[in-house]
C-alpha positions in Angstrom: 15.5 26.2 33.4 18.0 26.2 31.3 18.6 24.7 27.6 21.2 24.2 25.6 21.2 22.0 21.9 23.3 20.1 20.6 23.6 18.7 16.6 23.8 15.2 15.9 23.9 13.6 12.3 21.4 14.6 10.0 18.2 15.8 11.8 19.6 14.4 14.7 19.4 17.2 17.8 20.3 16.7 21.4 18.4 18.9 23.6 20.4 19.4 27.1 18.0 20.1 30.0 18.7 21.9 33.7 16.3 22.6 36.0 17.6 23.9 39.3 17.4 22.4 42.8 14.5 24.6 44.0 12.0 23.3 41.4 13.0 19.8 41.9 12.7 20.3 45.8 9.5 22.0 45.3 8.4 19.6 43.2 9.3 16.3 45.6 7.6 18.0 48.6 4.6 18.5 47.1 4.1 15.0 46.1 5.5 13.6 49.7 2.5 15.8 51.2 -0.1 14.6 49.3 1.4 11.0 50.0 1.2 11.9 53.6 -2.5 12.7 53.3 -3.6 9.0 52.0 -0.9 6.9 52.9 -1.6 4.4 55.5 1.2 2.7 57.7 0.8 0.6 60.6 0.5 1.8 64.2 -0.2 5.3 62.8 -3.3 7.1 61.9 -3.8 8.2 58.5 -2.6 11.5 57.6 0.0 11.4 60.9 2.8 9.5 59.8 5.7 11.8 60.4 7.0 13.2 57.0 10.7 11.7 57.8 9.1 8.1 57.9 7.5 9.2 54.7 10.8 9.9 53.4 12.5 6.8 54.6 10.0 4.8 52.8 9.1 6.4 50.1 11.6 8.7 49.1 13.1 7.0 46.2 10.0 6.3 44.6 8.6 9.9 44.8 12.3 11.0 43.6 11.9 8.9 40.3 8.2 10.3 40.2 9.1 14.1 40.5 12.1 13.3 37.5 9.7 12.0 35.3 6.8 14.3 36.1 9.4 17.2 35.4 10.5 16.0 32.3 7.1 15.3 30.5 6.3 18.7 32.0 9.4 20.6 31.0 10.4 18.7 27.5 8.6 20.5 25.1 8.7 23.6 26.6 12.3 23.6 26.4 11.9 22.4 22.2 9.6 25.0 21.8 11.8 27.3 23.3 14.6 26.7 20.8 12.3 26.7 18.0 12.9 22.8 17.7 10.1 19.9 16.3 10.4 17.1 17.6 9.6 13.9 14.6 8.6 10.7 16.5 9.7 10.2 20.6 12.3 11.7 22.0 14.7 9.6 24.1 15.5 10.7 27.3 18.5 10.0 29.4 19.0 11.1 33.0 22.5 13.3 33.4 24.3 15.1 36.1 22.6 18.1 36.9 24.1 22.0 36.6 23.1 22.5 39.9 23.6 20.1 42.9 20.1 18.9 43.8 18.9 19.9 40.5 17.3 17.7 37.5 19.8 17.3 34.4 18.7 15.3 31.2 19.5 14.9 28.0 16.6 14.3 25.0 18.0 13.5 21.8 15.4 13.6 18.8 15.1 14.2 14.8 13.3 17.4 14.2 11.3 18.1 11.3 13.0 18.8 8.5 12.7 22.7 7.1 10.6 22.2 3.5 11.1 24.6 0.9 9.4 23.6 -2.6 11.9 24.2 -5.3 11.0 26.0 -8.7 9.9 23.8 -11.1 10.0 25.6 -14.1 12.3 23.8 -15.4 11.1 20.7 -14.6 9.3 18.6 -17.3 7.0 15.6 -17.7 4.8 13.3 -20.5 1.1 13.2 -20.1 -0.7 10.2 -21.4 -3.5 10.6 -23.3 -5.9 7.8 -24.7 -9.6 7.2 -26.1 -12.1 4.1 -26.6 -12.0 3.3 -29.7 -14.7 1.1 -31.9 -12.7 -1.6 -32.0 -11.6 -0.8 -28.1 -15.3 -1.9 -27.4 -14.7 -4.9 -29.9 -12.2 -6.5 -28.1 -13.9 -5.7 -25.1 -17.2 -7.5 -26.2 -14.6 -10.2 -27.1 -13.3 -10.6 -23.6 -16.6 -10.6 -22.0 -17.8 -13.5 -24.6 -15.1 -15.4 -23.9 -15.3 -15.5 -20.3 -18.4 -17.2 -20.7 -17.2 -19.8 -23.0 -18.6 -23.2 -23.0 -16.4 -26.1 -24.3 -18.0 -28.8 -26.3 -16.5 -32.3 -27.3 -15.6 -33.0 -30.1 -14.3 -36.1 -32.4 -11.6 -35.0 -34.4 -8.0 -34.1 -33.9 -7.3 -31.5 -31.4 -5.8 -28.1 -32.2 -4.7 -25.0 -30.7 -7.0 -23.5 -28.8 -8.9 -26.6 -27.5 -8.3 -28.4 -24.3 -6.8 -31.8 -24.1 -8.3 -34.0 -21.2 -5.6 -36.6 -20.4 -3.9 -38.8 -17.7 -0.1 -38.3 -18.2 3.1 -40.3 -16.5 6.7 -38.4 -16.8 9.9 -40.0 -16.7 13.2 -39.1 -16.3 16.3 -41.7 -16.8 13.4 -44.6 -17.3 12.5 -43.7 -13.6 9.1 -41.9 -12.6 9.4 -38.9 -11.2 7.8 -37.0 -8.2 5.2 -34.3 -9.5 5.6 -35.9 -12.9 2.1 -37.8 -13.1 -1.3 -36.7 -13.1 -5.1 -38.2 -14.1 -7.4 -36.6 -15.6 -6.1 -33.2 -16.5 -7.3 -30.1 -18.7 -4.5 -28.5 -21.2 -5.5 -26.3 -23.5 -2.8 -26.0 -26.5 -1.0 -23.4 -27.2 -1.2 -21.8 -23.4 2.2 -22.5 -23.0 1.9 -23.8 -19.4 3.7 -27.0 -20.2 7.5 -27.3 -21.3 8.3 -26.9 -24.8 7.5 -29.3 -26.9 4.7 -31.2 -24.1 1.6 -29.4 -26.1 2.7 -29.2 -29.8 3.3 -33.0 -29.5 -0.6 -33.2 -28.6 -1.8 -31.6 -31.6 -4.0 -33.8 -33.8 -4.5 -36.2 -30.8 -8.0 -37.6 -30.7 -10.2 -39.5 -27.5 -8.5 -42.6 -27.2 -5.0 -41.9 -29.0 -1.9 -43.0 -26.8 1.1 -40.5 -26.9 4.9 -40.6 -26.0 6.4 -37.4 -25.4 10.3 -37.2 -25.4 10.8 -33.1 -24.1 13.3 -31.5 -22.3 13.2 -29.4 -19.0 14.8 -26.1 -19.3 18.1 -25.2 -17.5 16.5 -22.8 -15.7 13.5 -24.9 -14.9 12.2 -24.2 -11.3 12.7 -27.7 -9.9 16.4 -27.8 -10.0 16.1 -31.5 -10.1 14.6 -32.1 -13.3 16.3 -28.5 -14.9 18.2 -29.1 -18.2 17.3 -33.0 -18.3 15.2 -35.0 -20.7 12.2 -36.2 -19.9 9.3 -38.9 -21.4 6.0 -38.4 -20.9 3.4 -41.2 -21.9 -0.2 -39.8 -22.7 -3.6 -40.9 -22.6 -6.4 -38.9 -24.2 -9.3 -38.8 -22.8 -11.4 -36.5 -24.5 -10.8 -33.4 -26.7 -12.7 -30.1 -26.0 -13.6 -27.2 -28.5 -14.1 -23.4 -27.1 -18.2 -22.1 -28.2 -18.1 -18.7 -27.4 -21.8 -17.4 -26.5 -23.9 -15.1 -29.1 -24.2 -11.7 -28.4 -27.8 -12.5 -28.0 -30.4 -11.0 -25.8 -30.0 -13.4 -23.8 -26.5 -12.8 -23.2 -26.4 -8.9 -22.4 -29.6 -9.2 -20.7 -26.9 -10.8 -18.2 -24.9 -7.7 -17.6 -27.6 -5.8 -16.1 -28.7 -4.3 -19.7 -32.3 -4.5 -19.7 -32.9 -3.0 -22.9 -31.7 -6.4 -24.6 -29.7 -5.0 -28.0 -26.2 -4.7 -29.0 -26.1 -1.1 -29.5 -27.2 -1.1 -25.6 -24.7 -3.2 -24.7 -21.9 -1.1 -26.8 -23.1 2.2 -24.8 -23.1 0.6 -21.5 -19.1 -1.4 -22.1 -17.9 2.1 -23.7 -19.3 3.8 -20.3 -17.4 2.1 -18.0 -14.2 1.7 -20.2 -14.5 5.7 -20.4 -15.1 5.6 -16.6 -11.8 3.2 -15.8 -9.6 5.2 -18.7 -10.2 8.2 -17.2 -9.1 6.8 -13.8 -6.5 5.1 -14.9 -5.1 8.0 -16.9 -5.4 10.1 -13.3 -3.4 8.0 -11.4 -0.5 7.4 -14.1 -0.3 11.6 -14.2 -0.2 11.4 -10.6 2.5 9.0 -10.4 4.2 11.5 -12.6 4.0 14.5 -11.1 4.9 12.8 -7.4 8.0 11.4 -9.4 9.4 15.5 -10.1 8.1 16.8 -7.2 10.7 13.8 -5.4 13.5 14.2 -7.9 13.5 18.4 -7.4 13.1 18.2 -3.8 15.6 16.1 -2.0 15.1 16.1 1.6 16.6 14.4 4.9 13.6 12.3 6.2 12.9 11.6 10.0 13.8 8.0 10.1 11.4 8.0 13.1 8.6 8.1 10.9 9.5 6.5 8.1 9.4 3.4 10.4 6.0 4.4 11.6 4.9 4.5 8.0 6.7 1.5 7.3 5.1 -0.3 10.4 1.3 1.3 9.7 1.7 0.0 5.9 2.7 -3.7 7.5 -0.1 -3.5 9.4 -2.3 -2.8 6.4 -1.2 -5.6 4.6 -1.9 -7.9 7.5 -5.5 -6.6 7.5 -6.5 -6.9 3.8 -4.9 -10.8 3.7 -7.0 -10.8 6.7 -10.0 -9.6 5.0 -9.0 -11.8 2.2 -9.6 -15.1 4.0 -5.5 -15.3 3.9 -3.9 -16.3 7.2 -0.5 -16.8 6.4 2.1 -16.9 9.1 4.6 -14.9 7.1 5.8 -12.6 9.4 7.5 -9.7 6.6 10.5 -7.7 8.5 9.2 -4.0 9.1 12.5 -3.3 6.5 10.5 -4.6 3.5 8.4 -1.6 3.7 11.2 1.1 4.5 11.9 2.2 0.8 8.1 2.5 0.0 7.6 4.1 3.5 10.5 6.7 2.6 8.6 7.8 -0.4 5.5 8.4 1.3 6.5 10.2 3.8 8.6 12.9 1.7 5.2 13.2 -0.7 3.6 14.0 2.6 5.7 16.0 3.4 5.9 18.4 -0.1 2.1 17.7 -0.8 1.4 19.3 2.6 3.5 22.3 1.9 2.0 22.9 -1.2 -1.4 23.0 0.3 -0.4 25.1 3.0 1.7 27.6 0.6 -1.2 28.0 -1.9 -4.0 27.6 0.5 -5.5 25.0 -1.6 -9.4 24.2 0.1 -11.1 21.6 -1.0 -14.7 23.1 -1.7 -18.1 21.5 -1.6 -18.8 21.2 -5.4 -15.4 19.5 -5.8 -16.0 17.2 -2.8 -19.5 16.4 -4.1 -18.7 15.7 -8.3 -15.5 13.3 -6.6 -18.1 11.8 -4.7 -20.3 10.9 -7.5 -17.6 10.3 -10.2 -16.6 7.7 -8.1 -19.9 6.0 -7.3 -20.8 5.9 -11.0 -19.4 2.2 -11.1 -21.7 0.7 -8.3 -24.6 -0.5 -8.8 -26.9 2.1 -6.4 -24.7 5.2 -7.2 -27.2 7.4 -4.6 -26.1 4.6 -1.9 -22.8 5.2 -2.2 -23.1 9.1 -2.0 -25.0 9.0 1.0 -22.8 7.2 2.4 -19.3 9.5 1.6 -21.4 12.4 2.5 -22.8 11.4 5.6 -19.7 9.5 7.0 -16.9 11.5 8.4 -14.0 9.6 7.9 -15.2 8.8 4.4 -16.0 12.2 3.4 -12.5 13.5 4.5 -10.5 11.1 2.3 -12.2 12.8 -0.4 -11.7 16.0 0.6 -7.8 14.6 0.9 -8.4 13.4 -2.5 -9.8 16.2 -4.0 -6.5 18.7 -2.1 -4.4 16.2 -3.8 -5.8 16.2 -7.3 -5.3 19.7 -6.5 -1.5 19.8 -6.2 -1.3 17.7 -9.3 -3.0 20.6 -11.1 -0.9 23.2 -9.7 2.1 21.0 -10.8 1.2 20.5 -13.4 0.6 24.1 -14.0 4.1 24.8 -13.0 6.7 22.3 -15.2 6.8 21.5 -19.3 3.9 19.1 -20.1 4.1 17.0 -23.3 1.1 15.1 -23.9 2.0 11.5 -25.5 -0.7 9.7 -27.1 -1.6 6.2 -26.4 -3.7 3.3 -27.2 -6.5 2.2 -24.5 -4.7 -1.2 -24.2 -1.3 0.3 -23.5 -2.8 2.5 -21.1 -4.7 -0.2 -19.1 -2.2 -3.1 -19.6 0.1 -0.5 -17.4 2.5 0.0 -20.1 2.3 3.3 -21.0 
């Protein structure tokens, strides 16, 4: 056999093939043989049809058979012979061969690229850092009081911050417009989901009270129909709506699972799961980081071959979850939507793997086992969920994977200039930090 390689662009490699007429021949007469043996043909007996009928009739086929049987056979033993690896399937095309009767072909391929982690020394990053505060757990307790708000009716004028109940006509050029009526619909003032002007002109409205509204649509409105034009709307209000947010009673946290009935309770068991979700949410901004230096100092070719197989695998994850979601759009999303997200997972992949392999990072039982239960703290039967990570294979390794790549954080982390920057708990969870 003999190989020769050629370079393309990029990772692109060409991988010339020859493999001489005695192997090929060898090759086709074996297979013609054991055709002989079973094939039958009539007016002869099976396993007596002369081998040149054989070859008259079967030749070609056996011909294309021996090619391809020789080329999965041969392919990467010729790559691993030039100390080439192959990303994604090679393409093969059929070429005149060296040798007259032989097999020449041609397999052109990216090959991994070669990955070298770069010094990072004097690479540098901000840390976030955050606590729950009192009044963190204030505006918490808020948030859960007022997603159990009741709304009770009441007589006077409305304000902001109570809903208006009203049937509403819109008009535009003394003509009604399509979209621009409705019966019977909530608005609660100062929302701002009307157009300027549509909400403050309820204000002080009572049951009963009759409203025009003369507003205008903003130029960049979304219906490019009514954008920029003036528009009357005549109102009818049907009843007006005050917010009563619940006590924090005993009733009330008894709800949230806290048995124990008391405020202080309630407080400890808030600030517990704020801590939890801080503390994750703090992780994964670090993370996002670190992966953001290790990119920017390593710059690196990437097999397009599997950044579309990322691309195409994260496509197919996103069919699946809408799927699971009860969503069956028909939106069929080009595989190109994904490429650029794709890219960057693939060149993580890539360094993260490299770093484990370099500093023979393991991920030990203790470690898989306090991931394992720092995660199940927010369910409700923590012990379920821990059986279940530990006793499921696939589940268990994508902690271990976890726990490797919490791992490599560390170690970058270890490796650049970190300035921690301090930050309020709703910066860090609103995702603006």
């Amino acid at each position: 056999m003999q190989v020769s390689v050629e370079s393309g662009e990029g990772l692109e490699k060409r991988l010339l093939v020859d493999l001489p007429a005695e192997r090929v021949s060898a090759e086709m007469d074996k297979k013609l043989k054991d055709l002989a043996r079973h094939v039958r043909l009539d007016g002869f007996r099976p396993g007596k049809v002369p081998m040149r009928t054989i070859k008259q009739r079967f030749g070609e086929q056996v011909r294309q058979e021996t090619y391809g049987a020789l080329i999965q056979e041969t392919l990467y033993e010729a790559a691993s012979q030039e100390k080439l690896m192959p990303a994604g399937e090679p393409q093969v095309e059929l070429r005149e061969a060296a040798e007259e009767g032989g097999l020449g072909y041609t397999a052109t391929f990216e090959v991994m690229p070669e990955i070298k982690v770069a010094d990072l020394a004097g690479q540098s990053l901000s840390r976030p850092r955050a606590e729950v505060t009192e009044s963190d757990i204030d505006a918490m307790l808020d948030k859960l009081r007022k997603q159990r708000t009741t709304w009770n009716e009441v007589e006077r004028g409305a304000k902001d911050g109570d809903t208006v109940h009203m049937d509403f006509r819109g008009m535009v050029d003394g003509e009604v417009f399509e979209g621009g009526s409705a019966e019977n619909v909530p608005l609660v003032l100062g929302s701002g989901s009307m157009i300027e002007g549509f909400e403050s002109g309820l204000l002080g409205a009572k049951a009963g009270d009759e409203r025009t509204l003369e507003v205008k649509f903003p130029e960049d409105y979304r219906a490019e129909h009514l954008a920029g034009k003036d528009a009357t709307f005549e109102v009818k209000v049907l009843r007006v709506t005050e917010p009563q947010l619940p006590a924090l009673d005993e009733e009330f946290i008894k709800a949230f699972g806290v048995e124990a009935g008391t405020v202080e309770a309630l407080r400890e068991d808030v600030a517990k799961n704020m801590r939890h979700e801080l503390k994750q949410k703090l992780n994964s901004i670090t993370k996002e980081r670190v992966m953001d230096v290790l990119v920017a100092a390593n710059p690196m070719d990437i097999p397009k071959a599997m950044i579309t197989q990322e691309a195409e695998r994260m496509k197919q994850q996103m069919v699946q979850d809408m799927q699971q979601r009860g969503q069956t759009s028909s939106v069929d999303l080009p595989v190109s939507v994904f490429e650029e997200q794709a890219r960057r997972r693939v060149h993580l992949g890539l360094l993260v793997s490299e770093i484990m392999s370099a500093q023979e990072l393991k991920a030990d039982e203790e470690q898989v086992r306090e991931t394992i239960a720092e995660f199940a703290e927010s369910y409700e039967n923590p012990q379920e969920v821990v059986d279940y990570y530990l006793n499921d294979k696939n589940a268990r390794a994508s902690i271990e994977n976890l726990v490797l790549e919490n791992q490599v954080v560390e170690w970058v982390l270890g490796q650049v200039q970190v300035a921690d920057e301090n930050k309020a708990f709703s910066e860090i969870m609103d995702n603006t930090a």
